[in-house]
C-alpha positions in Angstrom: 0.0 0.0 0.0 1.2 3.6 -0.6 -0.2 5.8 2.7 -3.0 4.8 5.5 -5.6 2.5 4.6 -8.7 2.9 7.3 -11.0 0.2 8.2 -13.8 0.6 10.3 -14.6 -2.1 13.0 -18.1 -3.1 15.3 -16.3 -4.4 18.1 -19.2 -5.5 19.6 -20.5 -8.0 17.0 -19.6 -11.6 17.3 -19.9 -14.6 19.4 -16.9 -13.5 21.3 -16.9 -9.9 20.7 -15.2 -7.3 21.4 -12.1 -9.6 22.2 -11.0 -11.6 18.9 -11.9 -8.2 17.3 -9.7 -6.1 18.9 -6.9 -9.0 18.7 -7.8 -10.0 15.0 -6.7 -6.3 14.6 -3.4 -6.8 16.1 -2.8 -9.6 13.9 -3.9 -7.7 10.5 -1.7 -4.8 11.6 1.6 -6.5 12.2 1.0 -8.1 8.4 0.3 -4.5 7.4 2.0 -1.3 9.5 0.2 1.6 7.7 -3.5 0.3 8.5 -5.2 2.1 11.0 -8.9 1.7 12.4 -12.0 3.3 13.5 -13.4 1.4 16.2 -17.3 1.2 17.3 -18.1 -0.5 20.5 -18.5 0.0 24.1 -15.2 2.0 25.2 -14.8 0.7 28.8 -14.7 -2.6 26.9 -12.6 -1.6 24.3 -9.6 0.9 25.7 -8.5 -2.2 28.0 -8.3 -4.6 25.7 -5.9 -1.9 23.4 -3.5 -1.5 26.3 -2.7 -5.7 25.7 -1.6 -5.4 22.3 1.4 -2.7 21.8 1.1 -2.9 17.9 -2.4 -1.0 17.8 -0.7 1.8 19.5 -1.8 5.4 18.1 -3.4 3.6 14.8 -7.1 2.7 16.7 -10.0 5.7 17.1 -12.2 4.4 19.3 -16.1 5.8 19.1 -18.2 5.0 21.6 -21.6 3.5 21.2 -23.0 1.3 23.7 -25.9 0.6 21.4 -25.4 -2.8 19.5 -27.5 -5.5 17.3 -28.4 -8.7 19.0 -28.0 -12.0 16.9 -31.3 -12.5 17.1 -32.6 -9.4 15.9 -34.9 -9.1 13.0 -33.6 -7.2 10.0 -36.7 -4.9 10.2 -36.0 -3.9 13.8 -32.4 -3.1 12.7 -33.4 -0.4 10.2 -35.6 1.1 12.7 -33.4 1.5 15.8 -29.3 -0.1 14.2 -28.3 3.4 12.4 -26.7 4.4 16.3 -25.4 1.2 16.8 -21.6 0.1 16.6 -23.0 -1.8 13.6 -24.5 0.9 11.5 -22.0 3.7 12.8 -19.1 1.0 11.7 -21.0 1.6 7.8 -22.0 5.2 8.1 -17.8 5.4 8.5 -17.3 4.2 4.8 -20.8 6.4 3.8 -18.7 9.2 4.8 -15.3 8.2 3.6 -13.7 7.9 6.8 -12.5 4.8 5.8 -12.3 2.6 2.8 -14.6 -0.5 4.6 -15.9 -2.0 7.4 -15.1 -5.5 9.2 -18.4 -6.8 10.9 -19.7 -10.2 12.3 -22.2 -11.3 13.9 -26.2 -10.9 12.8 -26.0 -11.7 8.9 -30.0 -10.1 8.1 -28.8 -7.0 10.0 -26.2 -6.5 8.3 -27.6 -7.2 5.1 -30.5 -4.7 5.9 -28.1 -1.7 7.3 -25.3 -1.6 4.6 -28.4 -1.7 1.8 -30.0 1.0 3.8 -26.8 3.3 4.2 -24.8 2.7 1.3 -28.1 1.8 -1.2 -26.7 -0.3 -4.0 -24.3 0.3 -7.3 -26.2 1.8 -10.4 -27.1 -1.1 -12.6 -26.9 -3.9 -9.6 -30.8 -4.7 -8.5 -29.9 -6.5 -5.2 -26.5 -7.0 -3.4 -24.9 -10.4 -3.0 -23.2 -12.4 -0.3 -19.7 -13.7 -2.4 -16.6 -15.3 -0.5 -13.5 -17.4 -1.5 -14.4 -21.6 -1.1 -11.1 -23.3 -0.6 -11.1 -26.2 -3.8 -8.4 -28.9 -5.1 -6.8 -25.9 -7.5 -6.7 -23.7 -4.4 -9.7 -21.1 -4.2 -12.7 -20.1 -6.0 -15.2 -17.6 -5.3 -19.0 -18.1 -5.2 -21.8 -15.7 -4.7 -24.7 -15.7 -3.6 -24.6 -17.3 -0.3 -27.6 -16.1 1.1 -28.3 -12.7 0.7 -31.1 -13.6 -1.9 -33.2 -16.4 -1.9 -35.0 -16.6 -5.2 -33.1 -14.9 -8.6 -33.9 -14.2 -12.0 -31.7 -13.9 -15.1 -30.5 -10.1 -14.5 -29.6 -10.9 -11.0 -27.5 -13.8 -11.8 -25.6 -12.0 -14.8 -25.1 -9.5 -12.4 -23.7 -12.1 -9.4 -21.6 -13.3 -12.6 -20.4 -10.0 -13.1 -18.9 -8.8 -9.6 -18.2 -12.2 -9.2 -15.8 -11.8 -11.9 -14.3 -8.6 -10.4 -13.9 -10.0 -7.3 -11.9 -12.9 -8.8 -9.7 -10.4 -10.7 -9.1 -8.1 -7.4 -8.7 -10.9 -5.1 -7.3 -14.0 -6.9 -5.2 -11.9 -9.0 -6.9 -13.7 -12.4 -7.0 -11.8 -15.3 -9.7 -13.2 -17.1 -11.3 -15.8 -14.2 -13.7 -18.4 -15.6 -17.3 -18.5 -14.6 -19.7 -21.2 -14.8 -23.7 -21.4 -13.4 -24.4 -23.7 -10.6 -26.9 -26.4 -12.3 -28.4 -29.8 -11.6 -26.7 -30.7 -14.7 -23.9 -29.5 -17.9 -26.6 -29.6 -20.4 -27.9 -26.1 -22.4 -31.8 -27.9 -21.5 -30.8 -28.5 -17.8 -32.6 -26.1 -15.0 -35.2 -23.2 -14.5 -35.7 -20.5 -17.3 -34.2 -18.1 -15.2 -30.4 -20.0 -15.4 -31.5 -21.0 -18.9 -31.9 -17.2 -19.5 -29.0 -16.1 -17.8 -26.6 -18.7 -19.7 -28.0 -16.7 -22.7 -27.2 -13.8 -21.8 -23.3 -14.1 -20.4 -22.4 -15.9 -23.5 -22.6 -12.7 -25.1 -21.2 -10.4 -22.6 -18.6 -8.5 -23.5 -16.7 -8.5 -19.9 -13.2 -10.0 -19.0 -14.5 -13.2 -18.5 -14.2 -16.7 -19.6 -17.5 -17.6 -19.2 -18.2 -21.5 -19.0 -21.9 -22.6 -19.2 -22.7 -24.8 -16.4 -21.2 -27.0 -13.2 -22.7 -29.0 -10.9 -21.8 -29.6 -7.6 -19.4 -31.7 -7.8 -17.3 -29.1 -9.3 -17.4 -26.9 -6.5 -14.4 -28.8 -4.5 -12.5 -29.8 -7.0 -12.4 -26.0 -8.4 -13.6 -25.8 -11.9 -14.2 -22.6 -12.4 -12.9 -19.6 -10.2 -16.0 -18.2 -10.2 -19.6 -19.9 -8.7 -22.8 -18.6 -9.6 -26.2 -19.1 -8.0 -28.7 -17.8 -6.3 -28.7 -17.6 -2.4 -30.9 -20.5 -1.5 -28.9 -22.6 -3.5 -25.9 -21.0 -2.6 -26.1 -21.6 1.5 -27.0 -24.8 1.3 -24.2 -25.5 -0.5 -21.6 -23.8 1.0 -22.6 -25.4 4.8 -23.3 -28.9 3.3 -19.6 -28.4 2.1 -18.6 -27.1 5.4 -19.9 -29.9 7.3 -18.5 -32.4 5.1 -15.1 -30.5 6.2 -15.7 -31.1 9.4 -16.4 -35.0 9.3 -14.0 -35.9 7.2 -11.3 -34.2 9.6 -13.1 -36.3 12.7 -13.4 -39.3 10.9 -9.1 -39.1 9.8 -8.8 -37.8 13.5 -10.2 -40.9 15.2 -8.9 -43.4 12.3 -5.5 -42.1 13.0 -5.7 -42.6 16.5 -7.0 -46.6 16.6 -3.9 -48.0 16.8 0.0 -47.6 17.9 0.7 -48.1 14.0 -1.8 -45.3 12.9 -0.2 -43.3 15.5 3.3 -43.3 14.1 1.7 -42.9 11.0 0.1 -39.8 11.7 3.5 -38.6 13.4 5.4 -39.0 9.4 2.7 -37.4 8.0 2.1 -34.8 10.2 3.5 -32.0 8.0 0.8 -32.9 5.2 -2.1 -33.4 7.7 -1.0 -29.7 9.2 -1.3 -28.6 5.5 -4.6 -30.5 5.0 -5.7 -28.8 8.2 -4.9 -25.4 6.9 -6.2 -25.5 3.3 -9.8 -26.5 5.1 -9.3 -24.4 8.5 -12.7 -21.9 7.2 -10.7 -19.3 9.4 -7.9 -19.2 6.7 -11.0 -17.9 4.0 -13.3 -16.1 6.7 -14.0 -12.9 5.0 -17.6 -13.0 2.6 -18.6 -9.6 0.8 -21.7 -7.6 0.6 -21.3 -7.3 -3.3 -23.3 -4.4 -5.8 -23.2 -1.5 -2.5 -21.7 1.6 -2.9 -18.9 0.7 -0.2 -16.6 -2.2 0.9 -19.0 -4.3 4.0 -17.4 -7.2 5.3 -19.1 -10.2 6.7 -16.5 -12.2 9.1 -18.3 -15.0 10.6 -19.9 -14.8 14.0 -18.2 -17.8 15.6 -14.4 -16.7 13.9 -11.4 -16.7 15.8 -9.5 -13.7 16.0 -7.1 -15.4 13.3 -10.3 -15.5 11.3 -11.3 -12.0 11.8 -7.5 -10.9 10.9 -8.3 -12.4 7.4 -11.8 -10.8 6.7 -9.7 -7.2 7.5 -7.2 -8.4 5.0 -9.7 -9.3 2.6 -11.2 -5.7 2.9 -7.9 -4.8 2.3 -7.4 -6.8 -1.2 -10.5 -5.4 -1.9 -10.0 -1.8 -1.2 -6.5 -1.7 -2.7 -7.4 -3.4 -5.9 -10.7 -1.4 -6.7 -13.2 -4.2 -6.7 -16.1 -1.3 -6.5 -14.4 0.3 -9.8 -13.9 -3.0 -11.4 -17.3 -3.9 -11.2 -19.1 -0.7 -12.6 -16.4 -0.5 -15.7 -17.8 -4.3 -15.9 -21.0 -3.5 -16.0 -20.9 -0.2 -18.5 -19.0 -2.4 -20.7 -22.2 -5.4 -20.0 -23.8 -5.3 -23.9 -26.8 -7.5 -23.2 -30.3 -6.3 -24.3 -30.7 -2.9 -22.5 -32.3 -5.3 -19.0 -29.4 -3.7 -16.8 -30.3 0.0 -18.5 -31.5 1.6 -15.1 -32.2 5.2 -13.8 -29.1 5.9 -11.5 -31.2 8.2 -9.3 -33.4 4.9 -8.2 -31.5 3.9 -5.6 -31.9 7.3 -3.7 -35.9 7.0 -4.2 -36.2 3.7 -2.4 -37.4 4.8 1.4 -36.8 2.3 4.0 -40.2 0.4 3.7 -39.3 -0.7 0.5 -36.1 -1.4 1.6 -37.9 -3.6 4.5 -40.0 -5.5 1.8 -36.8 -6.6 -0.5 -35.0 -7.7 2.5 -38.0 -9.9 4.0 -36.1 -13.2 3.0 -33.8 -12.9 4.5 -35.2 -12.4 8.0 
């Protein structure tokens, strides 16, 4: 980075907030010196937990706030009373430019319904979408969405195809990433109208993208494509069906290695590839999903992340921030040449009040 790069921080969201926040930002900052924060939270909280870590030393403003968004809190009743809270105040900071994005976990829906609300979404994008990096055989892909919208049509899935695209080329470093459709099947006949339509339509976009057809789900771990595309429904399921296959797998090589002396030593010669093994699916190591189409860089760490995990969703804000995923998607999508259905009046995002902001997030509550 050239000069300061400002992330803001809700301290207080999180299963184990404000704690693996405020150390997740030691962490970040001794892999990056010039970063500083903007920190929203409860200060007598907060200003103790600073004094432990030396590094975050003259590089943390904290804000106080002792207003904050329960986990269980419905996406509706955020948008009424959130905009005070370390939540919304964490993404009224990158509203107002006071930093370049904001690192939050915890409530998903209140999220969702806050960022949308403050930061409205990108001319040309209809609804945001939840993307993050999945890790795969090749090493990563990215796959959106993953839960932000539960039922899609055609635009919204050329548009997922789009800043997934972007996102690929900011934060995988891939010039022209390939894309492919999640389907119950390869075949042009396979699926809804909506995909159908949407195949139609990215194989004659003119964007940097190699753009695939379809991939089933089997493709998803051994990495295809490098980028994913479905809609939300589809997408969650997916992603925590994969997830929990992680997990049994690892306690079913866990208790096979430790049955006998022999599968002991075993384990001992190949501890240096099970360590890797361990790594490559440790969901801290990719902890860091992005509230795509917003005008603004939001964050989603997960609630239950360690403070290893959080340190990866700030440097994923980072990669984002430094390599102009927000600018990479609108060129994208000036340079999108389907049939005029992204051609949109750029004033409509500042018409929409909040109830019908309420009614587009209702799935997700």
């Amino acid at each position: 980075m050239t000069g300061e790069l400002v992330i803001s921080l809700d301290a207080m969201g999180g299963d184990n907030a404000p704690d693996i926040v405020i150390e997740g930002a030691s962490i970040a900052r001794e892999r990056t010196p010039n970063l500083r924060f903007l920190i929203f939270g409860d200060e007598t909280r907060i200003v103790p937990l600073l004094t432990r870590y030396p590094i975050l030393k003259g590089c943390c403003e904290v804000r106080h706030t002792d207003k904050t968004i329960s986990a269980d809190e419905k996406p509706s009743q955020a948008l009424r009373r959130g905009r005070d809270s370390s939540m919304g105040q964490s993404i009224q900071a990158v509203k107002d430019g006071e930093s370049c994005a904001a690192v939050l976990a915890g409530n998903t829906g209140a999220q969702m319904a806050l960022a949308k609300f403050i930061l409205r979404t990108m001319p040309g994008i209809d609804r945001p979408a939840l993307a993050s990096l999945i890790p795969t055989n090749r090493g990563e892909s990215v796959m959106l969405d993953l839960g932000a919208n539960v039922e899609c049509d055609e635009n919204n899935l050329v548009q997922f195809a789009i800043m997934g695209a972007a996102f690929a080329r900011s934060v995988l470093g891939v010039a022209k990433p390939t894309v492919a459709i999640l389907n119950v099947g390869v075949e042009e006949l396979k699926g809804s109208d909506a995909i159908k339509e949407a195949d139609r339509m990215l194989r004659e976009a003119n964007i940097p993208m190699d753009y695939k057809g379809f991939t089933e789900g089997h493709g998803l771990g051994s990495g295809e494509v490098d980028v994913v595309v479905t809609d939300g429904f589809t997408g969650n399921i997916a992603l925590k069906t994969a997830e929990g296959t992680a997990k049994m797998i690892a306690n079913l090589l866990k208790r096979t290695l430790n049955e006998s002396i022999v599968s002991k030593v075993g384990a001992l010669f190949a501890s240096a590839s099970l360590q890797s093994l361990k790594n490559h699916l440790d969901p801290n190591n990719h902890n860091g999903a992005v509230f795509m189409g917003l005008n603004g860089l939001v964050i989603k760490s997960h609630g239950g992340a360690s403070s290893k995990g959080f340190a990866s969703a700030i440097i994923a804000a980072i990669d984002m921030a430094e390599n102009d995923l927000a600018g990479k998607i609108t060129r994208d999508l000036m340079n999108f040449n389907s049939s005029g259905s992204n051609d949109i009046d750029e004033n409509v995002n500042e018409k929409k009040d909040e109830t019908v902001i309420e009614m587009n997030i209702k799935e997700i509550q």
